[in-house]
N, CA, C and O of each residue as an XYZ file, in Angstrom:
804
protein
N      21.359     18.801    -21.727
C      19.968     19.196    -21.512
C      19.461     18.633    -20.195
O      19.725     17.474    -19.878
N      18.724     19.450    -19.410
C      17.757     19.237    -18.328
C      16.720     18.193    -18.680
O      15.942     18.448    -19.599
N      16.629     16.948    -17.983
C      15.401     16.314    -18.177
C      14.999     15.853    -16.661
O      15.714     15.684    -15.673
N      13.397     15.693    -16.871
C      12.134     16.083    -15.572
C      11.617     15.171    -16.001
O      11.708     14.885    -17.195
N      10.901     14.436    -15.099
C      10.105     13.210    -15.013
C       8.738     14.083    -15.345
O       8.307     15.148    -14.903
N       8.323     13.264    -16.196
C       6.459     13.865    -16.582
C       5.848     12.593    -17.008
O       6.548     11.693    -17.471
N       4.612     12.482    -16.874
C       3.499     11.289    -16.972
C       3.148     11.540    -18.051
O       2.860     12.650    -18.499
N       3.135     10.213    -18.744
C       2.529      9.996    -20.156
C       1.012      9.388    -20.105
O       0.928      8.256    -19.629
N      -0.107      9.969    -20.512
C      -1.376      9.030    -20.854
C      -0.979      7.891    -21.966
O      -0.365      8.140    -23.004
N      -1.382      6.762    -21.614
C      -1.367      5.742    -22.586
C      -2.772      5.067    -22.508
O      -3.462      5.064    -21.489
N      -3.036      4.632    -23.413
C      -4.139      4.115    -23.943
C      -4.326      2.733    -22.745
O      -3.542      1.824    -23.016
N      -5.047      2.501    -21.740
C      -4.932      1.273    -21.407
C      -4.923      0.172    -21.970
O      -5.601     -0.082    -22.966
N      -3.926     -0.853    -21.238
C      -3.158     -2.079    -21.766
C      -1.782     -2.008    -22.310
O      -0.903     -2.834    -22.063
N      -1.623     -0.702    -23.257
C      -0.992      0.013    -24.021
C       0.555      0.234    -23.824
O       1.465      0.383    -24.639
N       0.520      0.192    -22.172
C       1.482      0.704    -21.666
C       2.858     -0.120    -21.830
O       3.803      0.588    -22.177
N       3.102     -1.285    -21.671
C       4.120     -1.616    -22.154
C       4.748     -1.566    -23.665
O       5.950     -1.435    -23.895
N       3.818     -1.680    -24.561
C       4.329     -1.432    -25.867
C       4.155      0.219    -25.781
O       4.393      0.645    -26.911
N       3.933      0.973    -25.162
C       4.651      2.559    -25.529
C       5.530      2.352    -24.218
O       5.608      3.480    -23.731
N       5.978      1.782    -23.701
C       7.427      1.634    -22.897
C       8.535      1.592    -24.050
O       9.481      2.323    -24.342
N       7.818      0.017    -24.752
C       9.216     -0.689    -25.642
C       9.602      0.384    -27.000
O      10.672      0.743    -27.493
N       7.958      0.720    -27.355
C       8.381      1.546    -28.580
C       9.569      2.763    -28.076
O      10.629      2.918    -28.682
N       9.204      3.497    -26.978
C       9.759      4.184    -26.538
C      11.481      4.182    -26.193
O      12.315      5.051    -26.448
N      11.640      2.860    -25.521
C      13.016      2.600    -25.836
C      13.694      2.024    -27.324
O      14.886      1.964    -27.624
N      12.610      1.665    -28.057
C      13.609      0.942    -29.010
C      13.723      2.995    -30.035
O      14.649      3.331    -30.773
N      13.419      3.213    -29.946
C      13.419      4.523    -31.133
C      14.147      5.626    -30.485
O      14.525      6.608    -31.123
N      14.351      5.470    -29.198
C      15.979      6.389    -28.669
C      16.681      6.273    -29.183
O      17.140      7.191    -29.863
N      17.314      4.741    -29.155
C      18.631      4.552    -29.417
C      18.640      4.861    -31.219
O      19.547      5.404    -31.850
N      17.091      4.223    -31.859
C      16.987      3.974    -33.170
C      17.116      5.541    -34.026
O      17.383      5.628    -35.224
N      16.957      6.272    -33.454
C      16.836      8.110    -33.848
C      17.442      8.550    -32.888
O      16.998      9.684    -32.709
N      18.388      8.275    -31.974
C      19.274      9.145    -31.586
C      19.022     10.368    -30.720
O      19.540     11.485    -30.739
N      17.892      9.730    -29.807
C      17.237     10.900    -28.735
C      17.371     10.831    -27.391
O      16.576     11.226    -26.538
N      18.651     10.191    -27.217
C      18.914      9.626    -26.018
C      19.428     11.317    -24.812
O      19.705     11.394    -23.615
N      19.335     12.385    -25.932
C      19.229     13.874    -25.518
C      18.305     14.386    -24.828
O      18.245     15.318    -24.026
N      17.453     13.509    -25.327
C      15.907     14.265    -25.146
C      14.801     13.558    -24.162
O      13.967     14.059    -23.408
N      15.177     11.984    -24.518
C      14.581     11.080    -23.434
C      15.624     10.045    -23.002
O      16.335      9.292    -23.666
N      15.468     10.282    -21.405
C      15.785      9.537    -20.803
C      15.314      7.975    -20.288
O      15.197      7.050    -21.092
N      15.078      7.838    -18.921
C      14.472      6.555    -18.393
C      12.740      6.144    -18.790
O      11.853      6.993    -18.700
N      12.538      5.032    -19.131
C      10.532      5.414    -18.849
C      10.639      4.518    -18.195
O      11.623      3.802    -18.382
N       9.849      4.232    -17.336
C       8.999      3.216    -16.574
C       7.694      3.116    -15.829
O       7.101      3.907    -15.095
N       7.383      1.664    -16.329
C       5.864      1.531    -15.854
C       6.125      1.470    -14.555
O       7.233      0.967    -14.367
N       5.436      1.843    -13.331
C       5.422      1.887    -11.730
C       4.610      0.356    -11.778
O       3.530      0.190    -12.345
N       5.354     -0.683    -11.078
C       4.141     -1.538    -10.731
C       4.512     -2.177     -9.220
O       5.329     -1.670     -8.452
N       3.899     -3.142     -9.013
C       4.205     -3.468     -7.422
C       3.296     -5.156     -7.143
O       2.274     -5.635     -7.633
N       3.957     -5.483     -6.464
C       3.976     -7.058     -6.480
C       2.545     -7.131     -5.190
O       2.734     -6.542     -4.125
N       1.767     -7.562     -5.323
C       0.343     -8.033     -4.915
C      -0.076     -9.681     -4.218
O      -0.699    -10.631     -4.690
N       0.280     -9.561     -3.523
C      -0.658    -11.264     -2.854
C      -2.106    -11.424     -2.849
O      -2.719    -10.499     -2.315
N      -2.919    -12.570     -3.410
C      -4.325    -12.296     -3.601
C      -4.748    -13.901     -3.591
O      -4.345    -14.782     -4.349
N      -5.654    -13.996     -2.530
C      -5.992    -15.606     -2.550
C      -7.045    -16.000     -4.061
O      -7.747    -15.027     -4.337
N      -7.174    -16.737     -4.655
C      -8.376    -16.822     -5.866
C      -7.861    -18.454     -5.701
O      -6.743    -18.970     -5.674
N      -9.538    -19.106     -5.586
C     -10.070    -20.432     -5.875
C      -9.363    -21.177     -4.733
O      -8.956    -22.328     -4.892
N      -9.202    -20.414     -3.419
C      -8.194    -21.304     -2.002
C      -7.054    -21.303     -2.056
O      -6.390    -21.861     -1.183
N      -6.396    -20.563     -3.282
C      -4.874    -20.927     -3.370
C      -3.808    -19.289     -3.329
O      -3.868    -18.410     -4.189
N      -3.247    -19.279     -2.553
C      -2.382    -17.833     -2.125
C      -1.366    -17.747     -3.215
O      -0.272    -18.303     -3.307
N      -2.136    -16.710     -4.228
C      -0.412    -16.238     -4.997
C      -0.307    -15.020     -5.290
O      -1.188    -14.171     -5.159
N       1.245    -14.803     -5.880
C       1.544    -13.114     -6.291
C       1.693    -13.020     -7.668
O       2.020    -13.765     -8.592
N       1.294    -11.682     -7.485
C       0.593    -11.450     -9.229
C       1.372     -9.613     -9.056
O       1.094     -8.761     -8.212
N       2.602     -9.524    -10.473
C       2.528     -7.983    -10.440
C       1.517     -7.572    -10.849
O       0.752     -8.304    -11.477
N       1.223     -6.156    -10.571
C       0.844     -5.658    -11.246
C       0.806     -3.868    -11.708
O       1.382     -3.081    -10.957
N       0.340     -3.525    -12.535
C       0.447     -1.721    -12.451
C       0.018     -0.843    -11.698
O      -1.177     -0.593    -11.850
N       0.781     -0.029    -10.606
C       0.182      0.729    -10.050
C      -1.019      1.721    -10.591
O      -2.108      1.931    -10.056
N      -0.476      2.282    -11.845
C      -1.162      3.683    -12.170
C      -1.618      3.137    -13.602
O      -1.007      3.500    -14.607
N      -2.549      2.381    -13.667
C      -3.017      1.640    -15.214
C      -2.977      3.135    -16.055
O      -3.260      4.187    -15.481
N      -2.632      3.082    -17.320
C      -2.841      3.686    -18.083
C      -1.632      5.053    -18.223
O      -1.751      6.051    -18.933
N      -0.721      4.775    -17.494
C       0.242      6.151    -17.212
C       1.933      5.263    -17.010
O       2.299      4.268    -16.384
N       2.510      6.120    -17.781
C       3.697      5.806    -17.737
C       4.698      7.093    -17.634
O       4.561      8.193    -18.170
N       5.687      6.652    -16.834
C       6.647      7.925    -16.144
C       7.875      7.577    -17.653
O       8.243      6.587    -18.286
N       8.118      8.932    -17.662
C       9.410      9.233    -18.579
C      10.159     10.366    -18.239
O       9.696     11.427    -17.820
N      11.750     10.003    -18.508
C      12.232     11.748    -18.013
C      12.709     11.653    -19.073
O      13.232     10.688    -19.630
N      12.454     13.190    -19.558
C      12.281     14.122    -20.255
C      12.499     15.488    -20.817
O      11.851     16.305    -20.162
N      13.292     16.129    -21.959
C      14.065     16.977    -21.601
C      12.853     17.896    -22.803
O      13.019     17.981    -24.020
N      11.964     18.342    -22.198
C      11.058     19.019    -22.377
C      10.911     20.550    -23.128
O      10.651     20.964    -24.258
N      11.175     21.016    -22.053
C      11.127     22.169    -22.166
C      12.768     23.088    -22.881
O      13.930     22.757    -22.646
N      12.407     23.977    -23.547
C      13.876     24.616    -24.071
C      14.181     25.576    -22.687
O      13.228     25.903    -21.979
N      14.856     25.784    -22.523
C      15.201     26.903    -21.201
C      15.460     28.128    -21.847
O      15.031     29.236    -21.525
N      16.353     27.772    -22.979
C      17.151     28.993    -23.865
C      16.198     30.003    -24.207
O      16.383     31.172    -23.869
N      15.044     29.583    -24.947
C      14.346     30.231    -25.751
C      13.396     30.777    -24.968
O      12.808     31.676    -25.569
N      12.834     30.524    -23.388
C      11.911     30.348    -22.940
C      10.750     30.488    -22.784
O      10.084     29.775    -22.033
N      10.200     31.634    -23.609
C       8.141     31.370    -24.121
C       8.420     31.630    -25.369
O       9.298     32.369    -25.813
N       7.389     30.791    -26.104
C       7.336     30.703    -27.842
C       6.285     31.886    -28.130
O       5.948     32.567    -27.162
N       5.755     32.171    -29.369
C       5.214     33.281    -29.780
C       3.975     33.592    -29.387
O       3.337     34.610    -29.652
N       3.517     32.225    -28.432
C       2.062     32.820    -27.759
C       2.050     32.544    -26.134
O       1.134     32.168    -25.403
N       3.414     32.875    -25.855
C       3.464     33.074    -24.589
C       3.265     32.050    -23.280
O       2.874     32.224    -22.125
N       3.701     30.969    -23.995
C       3.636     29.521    -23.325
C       5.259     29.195    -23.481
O       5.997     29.765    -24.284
N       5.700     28.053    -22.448
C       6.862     27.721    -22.601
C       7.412     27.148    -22.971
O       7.422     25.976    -22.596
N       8.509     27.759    -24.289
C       9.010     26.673    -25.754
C       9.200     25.549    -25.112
O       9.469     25.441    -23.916
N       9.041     24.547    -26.025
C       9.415     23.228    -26.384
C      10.396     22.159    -26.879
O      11.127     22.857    -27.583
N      10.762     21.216    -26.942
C      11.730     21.027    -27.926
C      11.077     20.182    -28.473
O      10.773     19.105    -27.960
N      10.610     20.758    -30.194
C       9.680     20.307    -31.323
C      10.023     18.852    -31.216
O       9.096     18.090    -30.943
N      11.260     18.344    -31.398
C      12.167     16.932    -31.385
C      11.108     15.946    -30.576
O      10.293     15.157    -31.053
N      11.441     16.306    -28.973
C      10.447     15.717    -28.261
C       9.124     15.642    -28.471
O       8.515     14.581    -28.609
N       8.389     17.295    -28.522
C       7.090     16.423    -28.704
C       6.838     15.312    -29.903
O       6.289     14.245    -29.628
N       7.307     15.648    -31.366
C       6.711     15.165    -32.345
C       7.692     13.697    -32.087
O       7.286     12.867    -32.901
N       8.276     13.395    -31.652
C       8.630     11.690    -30.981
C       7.652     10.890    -29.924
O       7.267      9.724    -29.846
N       7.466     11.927    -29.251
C       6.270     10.880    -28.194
C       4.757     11.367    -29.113
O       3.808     10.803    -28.568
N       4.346     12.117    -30.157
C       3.129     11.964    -30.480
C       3.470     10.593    -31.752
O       2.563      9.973    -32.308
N       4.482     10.431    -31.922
C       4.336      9.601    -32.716
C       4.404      8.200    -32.696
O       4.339      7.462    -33.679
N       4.602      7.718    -30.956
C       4.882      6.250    -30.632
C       3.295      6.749    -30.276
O       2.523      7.657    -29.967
N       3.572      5.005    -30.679
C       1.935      4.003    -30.190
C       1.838      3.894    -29.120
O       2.753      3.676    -28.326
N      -0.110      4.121    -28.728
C      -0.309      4.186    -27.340
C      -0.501      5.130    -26.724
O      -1.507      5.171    -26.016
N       0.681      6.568    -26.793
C       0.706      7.663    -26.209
C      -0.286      8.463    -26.292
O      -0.016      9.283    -27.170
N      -1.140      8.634    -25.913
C      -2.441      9.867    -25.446
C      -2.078     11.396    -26.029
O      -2.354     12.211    -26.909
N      -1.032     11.082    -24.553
C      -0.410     12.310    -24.461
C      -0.007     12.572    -22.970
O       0.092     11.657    -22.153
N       0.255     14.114    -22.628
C       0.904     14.501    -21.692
C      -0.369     14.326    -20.133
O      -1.416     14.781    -20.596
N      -0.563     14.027    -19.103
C      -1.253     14.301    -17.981
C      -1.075     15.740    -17.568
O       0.087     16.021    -17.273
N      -1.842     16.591    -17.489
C      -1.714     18.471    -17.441
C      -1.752     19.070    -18.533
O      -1.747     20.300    -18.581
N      -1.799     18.286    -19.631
C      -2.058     19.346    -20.913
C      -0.480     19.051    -21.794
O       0.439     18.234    -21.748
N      -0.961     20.603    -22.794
C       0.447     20.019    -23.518
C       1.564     20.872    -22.956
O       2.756     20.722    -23.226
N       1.160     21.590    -22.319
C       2.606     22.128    -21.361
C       2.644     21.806    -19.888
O       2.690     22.793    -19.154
N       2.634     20.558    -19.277
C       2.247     19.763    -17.885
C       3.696     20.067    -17.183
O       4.860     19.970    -17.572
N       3.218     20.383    -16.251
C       4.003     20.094    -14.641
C       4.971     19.231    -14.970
O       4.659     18.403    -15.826
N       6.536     19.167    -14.346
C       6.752     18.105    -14.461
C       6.614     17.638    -13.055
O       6.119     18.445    -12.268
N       7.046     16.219    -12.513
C       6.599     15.751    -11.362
C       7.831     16.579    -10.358
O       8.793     17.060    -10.957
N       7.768     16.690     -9.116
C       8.657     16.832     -8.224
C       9.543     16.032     -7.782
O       9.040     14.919     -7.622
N      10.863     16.072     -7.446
C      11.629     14.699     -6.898
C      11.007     14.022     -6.067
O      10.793     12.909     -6.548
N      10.633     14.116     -5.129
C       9.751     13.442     -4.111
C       9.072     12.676     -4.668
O       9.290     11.464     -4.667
N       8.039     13.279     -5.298
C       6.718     12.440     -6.156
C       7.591     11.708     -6.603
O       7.875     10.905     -5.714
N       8.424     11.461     -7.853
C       9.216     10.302     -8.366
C       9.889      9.407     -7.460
O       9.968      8.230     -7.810
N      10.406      9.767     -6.319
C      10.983      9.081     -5.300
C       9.942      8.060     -4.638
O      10.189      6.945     -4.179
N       8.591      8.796     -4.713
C       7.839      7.517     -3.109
C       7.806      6.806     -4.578
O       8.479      5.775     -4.549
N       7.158      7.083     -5.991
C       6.619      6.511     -6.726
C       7.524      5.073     -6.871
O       7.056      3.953     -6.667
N       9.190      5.422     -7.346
C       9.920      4.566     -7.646
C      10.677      3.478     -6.693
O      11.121      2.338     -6.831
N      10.588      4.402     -5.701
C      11.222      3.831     -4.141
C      10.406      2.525     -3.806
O      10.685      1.327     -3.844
N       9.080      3.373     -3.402
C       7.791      2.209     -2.716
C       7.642      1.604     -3.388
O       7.926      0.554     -2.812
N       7.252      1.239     -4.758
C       6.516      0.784     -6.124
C       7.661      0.515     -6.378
O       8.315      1.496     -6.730
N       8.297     -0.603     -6.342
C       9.567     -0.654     -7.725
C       8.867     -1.010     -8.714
O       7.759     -1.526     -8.563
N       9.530     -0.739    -10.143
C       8.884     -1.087    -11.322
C       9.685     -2.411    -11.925
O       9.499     -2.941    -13.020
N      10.999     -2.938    -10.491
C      11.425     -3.803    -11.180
C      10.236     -4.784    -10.866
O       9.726     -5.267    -11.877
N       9.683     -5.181     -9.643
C       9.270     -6.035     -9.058
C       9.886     -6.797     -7.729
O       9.620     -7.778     -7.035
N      11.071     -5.534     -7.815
C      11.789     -7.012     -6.327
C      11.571     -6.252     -5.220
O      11.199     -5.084     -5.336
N      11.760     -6.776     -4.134
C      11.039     -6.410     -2.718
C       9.885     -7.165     -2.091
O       9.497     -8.117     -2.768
N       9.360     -6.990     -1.145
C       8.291     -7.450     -0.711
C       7.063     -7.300     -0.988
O       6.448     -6.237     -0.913
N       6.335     -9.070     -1.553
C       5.150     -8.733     -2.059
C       4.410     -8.198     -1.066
O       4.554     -8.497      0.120
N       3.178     -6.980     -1.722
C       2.476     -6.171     -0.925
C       1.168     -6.742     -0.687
O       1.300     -6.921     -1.898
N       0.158     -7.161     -0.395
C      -1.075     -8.077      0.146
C      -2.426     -6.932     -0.914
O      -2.618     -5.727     -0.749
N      -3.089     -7.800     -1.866
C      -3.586     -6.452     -2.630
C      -5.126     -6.321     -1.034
O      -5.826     -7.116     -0.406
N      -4.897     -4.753     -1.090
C      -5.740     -4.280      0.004
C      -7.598     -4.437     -0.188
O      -8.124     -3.591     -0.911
N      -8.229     -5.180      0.265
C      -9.400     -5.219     -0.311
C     -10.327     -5.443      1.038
O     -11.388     -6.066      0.993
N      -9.827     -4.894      2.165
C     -10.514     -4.956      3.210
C     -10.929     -4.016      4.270
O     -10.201     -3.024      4.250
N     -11.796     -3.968      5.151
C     -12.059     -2.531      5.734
C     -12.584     -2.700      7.007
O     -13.465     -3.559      7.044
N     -12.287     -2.070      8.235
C     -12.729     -1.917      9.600
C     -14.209     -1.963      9.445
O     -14.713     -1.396      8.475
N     -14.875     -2.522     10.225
C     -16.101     -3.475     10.433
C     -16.678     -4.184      9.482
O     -17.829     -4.517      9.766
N     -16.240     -4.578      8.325
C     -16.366     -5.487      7.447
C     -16.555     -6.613      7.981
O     -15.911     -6.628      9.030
N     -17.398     -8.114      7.739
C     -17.597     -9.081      7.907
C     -17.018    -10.458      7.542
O     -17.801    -11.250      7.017
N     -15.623    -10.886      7.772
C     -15.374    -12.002      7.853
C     -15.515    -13.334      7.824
O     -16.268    -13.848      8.651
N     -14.814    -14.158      6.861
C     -15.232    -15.730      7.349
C     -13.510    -15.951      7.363
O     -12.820    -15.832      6.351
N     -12.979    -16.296      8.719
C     -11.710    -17.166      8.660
C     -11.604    -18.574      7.796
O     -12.449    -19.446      7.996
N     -10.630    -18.758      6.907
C     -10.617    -19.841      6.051
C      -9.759    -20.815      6.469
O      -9.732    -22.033      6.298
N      -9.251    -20.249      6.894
C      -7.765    -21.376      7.785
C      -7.093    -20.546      8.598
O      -7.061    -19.318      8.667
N      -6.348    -21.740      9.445
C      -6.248    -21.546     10.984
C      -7.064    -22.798     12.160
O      -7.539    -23.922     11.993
N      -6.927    -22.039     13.151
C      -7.511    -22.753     14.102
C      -8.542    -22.151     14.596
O      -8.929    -22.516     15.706
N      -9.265    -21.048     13.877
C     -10.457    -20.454     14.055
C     -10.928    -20.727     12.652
O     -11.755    -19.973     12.141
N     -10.476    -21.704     12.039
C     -11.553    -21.850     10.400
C     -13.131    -21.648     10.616
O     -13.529    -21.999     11.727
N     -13.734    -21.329     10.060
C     -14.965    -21.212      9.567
C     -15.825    -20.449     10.447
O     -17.054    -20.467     10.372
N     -14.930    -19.559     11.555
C     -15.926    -18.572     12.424
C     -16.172    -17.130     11.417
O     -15.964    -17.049     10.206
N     -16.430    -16.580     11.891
C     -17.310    -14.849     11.217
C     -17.643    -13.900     12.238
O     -18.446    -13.903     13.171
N     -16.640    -12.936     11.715
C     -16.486    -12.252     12.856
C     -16.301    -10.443     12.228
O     -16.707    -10.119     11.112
N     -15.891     -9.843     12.817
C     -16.051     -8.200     12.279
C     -14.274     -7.638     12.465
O     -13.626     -7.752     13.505
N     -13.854     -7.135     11.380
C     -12.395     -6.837     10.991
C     -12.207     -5.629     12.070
O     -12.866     -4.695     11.612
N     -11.697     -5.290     13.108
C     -11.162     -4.311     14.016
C     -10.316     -3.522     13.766
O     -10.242     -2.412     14.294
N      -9.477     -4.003     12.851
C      -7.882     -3.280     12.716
C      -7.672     -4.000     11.545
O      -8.266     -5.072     11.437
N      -6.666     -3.479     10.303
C      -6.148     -3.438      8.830
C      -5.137     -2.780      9.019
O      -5.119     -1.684      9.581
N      -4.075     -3.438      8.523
C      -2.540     -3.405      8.136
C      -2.472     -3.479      7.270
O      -1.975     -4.603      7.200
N      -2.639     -2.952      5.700
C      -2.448     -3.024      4.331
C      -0.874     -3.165      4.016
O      -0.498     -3.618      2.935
N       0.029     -2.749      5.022
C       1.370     -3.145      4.043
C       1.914     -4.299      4.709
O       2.889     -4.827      4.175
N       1.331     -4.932      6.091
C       1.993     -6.212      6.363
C       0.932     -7.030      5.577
O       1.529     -7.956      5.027
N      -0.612     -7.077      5.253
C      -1.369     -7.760      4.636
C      -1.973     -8.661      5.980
O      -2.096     -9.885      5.919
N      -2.314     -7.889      7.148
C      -2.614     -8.455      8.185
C      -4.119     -8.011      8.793
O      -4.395     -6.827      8.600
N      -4.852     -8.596      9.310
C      -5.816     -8.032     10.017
C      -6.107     -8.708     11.292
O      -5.877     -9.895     11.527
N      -6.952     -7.329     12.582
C      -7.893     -8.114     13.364
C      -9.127     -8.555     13.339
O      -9.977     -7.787     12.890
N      -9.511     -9.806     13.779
C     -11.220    -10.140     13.435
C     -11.634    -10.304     15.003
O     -10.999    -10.800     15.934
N     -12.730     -9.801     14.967
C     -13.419    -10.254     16.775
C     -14.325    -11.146     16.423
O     -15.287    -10.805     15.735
N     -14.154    -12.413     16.841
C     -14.968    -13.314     16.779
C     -15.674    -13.806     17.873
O     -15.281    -13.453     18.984
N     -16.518    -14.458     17.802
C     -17.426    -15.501     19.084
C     -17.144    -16.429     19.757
O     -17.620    -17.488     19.349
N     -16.633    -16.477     20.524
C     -15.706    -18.187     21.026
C     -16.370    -18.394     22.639
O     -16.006    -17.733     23.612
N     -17.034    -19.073     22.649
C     -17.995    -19.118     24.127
C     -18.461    -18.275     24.716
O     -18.281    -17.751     25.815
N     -19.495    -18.086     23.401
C     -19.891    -16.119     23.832
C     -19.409    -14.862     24.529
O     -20.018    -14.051     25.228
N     -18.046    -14.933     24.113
C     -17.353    -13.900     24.589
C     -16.438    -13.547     22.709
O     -15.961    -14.288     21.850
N     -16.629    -11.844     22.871
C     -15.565    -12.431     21.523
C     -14.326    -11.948     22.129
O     -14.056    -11.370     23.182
N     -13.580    -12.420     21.005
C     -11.839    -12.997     20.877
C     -11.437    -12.321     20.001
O     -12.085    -12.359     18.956
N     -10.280    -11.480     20.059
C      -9.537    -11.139     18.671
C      -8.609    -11.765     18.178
O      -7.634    -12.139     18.831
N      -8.793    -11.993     16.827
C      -7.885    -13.145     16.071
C      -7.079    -12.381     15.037
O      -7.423    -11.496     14.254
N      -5.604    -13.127     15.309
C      -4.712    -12.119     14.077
C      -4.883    -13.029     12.729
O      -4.850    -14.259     12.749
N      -5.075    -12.209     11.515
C      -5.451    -13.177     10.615
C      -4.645    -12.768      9.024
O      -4.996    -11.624      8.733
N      -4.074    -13.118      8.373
C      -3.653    -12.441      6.975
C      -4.361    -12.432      5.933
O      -4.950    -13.486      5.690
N      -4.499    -11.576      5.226
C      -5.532    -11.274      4.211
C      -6.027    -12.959      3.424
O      -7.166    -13.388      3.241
N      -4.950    -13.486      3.156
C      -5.694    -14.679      2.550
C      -5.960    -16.017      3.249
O      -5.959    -17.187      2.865
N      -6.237    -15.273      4.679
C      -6.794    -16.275      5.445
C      -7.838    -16.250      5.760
O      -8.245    -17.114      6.535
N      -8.912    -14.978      5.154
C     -10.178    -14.662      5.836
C     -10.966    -14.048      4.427
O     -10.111    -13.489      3.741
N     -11.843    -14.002      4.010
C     -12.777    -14.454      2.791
C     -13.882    -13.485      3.437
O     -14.206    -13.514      4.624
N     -14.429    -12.588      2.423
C     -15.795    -11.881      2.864
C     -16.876    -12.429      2.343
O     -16.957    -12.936      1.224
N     -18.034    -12.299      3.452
C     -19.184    -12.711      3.250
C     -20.152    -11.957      3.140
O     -20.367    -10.941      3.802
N     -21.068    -12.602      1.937
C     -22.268    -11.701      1.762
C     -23.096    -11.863      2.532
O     -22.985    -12.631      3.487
N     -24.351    -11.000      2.216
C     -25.608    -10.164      3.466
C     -26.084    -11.516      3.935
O     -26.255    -11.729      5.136
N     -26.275    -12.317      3.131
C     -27.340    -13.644      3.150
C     -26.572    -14.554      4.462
O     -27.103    -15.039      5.461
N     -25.170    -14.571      4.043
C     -24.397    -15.274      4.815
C     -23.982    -14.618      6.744
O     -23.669    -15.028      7.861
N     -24.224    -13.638      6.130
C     -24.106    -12.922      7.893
C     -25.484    -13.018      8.427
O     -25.566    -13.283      9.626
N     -26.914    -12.801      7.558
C     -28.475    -13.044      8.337
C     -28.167    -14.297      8.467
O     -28.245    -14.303      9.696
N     -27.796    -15.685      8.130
C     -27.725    -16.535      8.175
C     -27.159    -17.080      9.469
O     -27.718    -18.046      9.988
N     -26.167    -16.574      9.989
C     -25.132    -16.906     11.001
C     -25.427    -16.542     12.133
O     -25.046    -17.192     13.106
N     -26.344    -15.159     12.288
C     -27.148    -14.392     13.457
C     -28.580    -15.464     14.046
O     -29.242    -15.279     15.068
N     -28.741    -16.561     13.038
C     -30.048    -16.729     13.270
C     -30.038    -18.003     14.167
O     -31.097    -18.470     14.587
């Protein structure tokens, strides 16, 4: 049998226990025909919290889990109302693990394209290994406070964002001329309104 990667809705949080249920009841019922691989997409994150730089996985696509899937019957190919048979097996196995929603597109969904599964699994490993990615939470003219370095505690305006090195530029004030400073995401801390009227004055 043909099996196609298609997205499962899961209940958020959910998603790993309709991973596990999912693998333990292949092997346990003998559907290793019908479903193949699942995996949660997640991707490794750098994020400063309380001054201290660490990595945290986490899920790309909360609430959705990839499975391939041998879906569709080919043989038979539209059932009696003119939609495209099924294999009963499959659906009534994934409506019956915990968690599962259901299908993303309905109950006869798209399956994904190779590509789509490729950046998904390629970029995103779902093992976790590769290079942690810097979680992106910053934006061209956004307002700055450098936290460390040798420009600590200036405030300055973000120029340029690199989300996959986790890098930015800040133009800061340095003998009234500004300066651009290369800075990494958890070296520079945003400041609120109060704190930028504050700094102008």
């Amino acid at each position: 049998m043909v099996k196609s990667w298609f997205v499962l809705h899961t209940l958020t949080g959910q998603e790993n226990k309709a991973q596990r249920s999912i693998e333990a009841r292949v092997k346990l019922e003998r559907m290793e025909d019908f479903v193949g691989r699942c995996v949660i997409p997640t991707e490794r994150v750098t994020e400063k919290k309380d001054g201290k730089k660490r990595t945290i996985t986490k899920k790309f696509f909360p609430g959705y889990v990839l499975c391939e899937l041998a879906l569709y019957d080919e043989a038979k190919g539209v059932d009696e109302n003119g939609k495209k048979a099924i294999y009963e097996r499959t659906w009534q196995f994934l409506r019956e693990t915990p968690g599962v929603i259901g299908f993303v597109g309905g109950d006869r969904p798209m399956p994904l394209k190779q590509q789509e599964v490729d950046a998904i699994l390629l970029d995103k490993p779902s093992s976790g290994q590769g290079t942690a990615r810097p979680r992106v939470n910053f934006s061209v003219d956004e307002t700055v406070k450098i936290t460390d370095g040798a420009f600590m505690g200036l405030m300055g305006q973000i120029s340029m964002v690199d989300p996959d090195k986790g890098k930015l530029k800040v133009e800061v004030q340095v003998f009234g001329r500004k300066v651009p400073v290369d800075a990494e995401y958890w070296q520079v801390e945003k400041v609120s309104v109060e704190d930028t009227f504050e700094s102008a004055k």
